[in-house]
N, C-alpha and C positions, 0 to 999 in steps of 0.2 A: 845429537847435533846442536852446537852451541850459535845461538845470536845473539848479538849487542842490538838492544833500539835506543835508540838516540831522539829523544822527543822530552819538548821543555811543557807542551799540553800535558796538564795533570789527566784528564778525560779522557782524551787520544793514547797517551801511552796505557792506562791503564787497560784499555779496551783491546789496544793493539796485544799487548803481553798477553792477555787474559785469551785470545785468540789461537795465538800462535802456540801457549802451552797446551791447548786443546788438541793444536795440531801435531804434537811430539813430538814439540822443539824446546831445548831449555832455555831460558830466555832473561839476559839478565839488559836492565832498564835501570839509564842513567837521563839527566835533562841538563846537564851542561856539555859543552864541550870541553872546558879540560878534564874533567872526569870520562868523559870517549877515549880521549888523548890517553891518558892515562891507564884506561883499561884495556885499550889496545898493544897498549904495550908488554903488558903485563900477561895476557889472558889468550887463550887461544879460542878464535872464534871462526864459524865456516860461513856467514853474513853476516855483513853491517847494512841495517837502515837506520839512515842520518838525515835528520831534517838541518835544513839550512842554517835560519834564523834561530843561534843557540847563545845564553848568554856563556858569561866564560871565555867562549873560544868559538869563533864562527863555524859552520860545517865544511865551508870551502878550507879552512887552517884544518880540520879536521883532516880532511882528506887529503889535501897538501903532504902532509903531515905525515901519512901512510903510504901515500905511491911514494914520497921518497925515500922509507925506508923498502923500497921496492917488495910491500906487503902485497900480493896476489889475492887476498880475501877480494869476494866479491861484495861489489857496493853498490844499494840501492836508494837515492836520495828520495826523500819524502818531504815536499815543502808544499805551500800554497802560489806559492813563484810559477805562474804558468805559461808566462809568452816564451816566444822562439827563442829569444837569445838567450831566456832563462834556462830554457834546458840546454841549447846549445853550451853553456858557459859548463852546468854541470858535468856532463857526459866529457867535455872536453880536460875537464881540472882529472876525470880517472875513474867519476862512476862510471857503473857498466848498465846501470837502468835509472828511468827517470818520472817517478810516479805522483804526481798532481791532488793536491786534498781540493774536496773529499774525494774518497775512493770506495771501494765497496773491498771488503776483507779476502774474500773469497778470488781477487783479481790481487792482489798480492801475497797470498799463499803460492797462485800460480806464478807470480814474476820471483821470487825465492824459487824455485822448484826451476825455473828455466836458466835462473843465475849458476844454479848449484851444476845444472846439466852440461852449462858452457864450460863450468872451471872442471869439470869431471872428464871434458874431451881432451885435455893434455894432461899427463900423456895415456891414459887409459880411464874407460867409463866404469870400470868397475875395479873394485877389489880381491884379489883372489887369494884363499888361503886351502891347497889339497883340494876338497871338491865343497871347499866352501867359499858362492861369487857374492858379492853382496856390493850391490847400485846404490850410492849416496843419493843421486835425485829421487829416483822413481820410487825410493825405501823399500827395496827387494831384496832377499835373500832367497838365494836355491841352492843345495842339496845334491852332487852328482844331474845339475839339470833340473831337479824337480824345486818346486816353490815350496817354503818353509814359510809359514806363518808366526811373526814374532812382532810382540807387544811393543808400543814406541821407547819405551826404556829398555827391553832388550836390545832391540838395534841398534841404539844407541850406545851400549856396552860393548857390543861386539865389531861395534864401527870406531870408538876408540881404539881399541887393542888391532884392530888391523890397520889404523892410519899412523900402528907404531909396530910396526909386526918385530918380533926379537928383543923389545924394550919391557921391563916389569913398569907395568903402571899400579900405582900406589892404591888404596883403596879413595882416598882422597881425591885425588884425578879420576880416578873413573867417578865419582861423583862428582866432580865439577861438568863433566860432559852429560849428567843425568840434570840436573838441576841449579835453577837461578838462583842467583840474590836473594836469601831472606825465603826461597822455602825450604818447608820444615823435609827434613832429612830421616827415616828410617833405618833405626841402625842394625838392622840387619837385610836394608834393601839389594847390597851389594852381591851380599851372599846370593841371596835369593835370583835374583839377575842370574849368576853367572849358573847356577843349579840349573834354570830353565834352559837354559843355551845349551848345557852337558847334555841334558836329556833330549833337547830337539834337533842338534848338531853335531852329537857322538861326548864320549864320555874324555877322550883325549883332547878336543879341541883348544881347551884353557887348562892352563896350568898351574896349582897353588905355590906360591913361593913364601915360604913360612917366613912371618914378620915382614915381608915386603911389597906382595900385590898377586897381580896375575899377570900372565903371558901368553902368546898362544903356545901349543904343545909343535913338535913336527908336522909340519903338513906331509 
């Protein structure tokens, strides 16, 4: 699961990324706003946290910017901006949360986790592929019912390929949904991902397409 942070604190972002890839999410970090601008456009992501005061391009132009191309990602402002009208102003311009510095890390792992839960109740909380369900908030995957335990880069493989079910995704794309900006990439991570999933979720579930990626198989 891919996020954008938006934060022009060299400290702050560093801390915040270094966090959230702890928590097994790939996480790529920009500190302008036209570079947000720009990578939203370009880039597929399931959160944005955008602080306000950004040089470049404000976060309010940021945001502007993305409810009108009627983008649904959900968005969680992160500013030092804390009176009424400040968040009033936020929430109103199209975020869907409004988190106040300083903050404690572990209170915005849970506001991502309740973002993801809202955009997951239309039109379905889960994913289904034959008897494999797999919950983008809760990071669950079960089995005919039963719970599968899978490492945060599996899931994250096998949550690309079903937020495209019948599409070949490239080996490229499925590593843009594993990892950020600038980290180092193992080149036979991909492989190995999808191996693990054969064997924890049946040997038919992804399919190789020679020279071009994987797919799921029939459900």
């Amino acid at each position: 699961m891919r996020i954008l942070l938006v934060e022009d604190d060299p400290s702050l972002g560093a801390t915040v990324q270094s966090w959230l890839q702890l928590d097994g999410y790939a996480v790529d970090w920009v500190r302008r706003g036209d570079q947000a601008d720009t990578a939203l456009r370009t880039h597929d992501y399931q959160c944005l946290l955008l602080d306000r005061g950004l040089p470049g391009m404000t976060g309010e132009a940021v945001l502007e910017g993305l409810r009108a191309r009627q983008a649904a990602i959900p968005v969680i402002v992160i500013t030092a901006r804390d009176t009424l009208a400040d968040r009033v102003e936020g929430l109103d311009l199209g975020a869907d949360d409004y988190l106040v510095k300083p903050f404690d890390l572990e209170e915005l792992s849970a506001r991502i986790r309740a973002a993801l839960r809202r955009e997951a109740r239309a039109p379905s909380p889960t994913l289904k592929h034959g008897g494999v369900e797999l919950d983008p908030a809760a990071k669950r995957v079960t089995l005919d019912g039963l719970p599968v335990q899978l490492t945060a880069r599996e899931f994250n493989v096998l949550h690309a390929l079903m937020r495209r079910s019948g599409q070949v995704l490239s080996r490229a794309q499925l590593e843009e949904a594993l990892y950020g900006w600038g980290e180092e990439v193992e080149s036979n991570a991909i492989e190995v991902h999808v191996y693990n999933l054969r064997r924890k979720l049946g040997a038919k579930l992804i399919v190789t397409v020679r020279n071009q990626g994987y797919l799921l198989g029939a459900a």
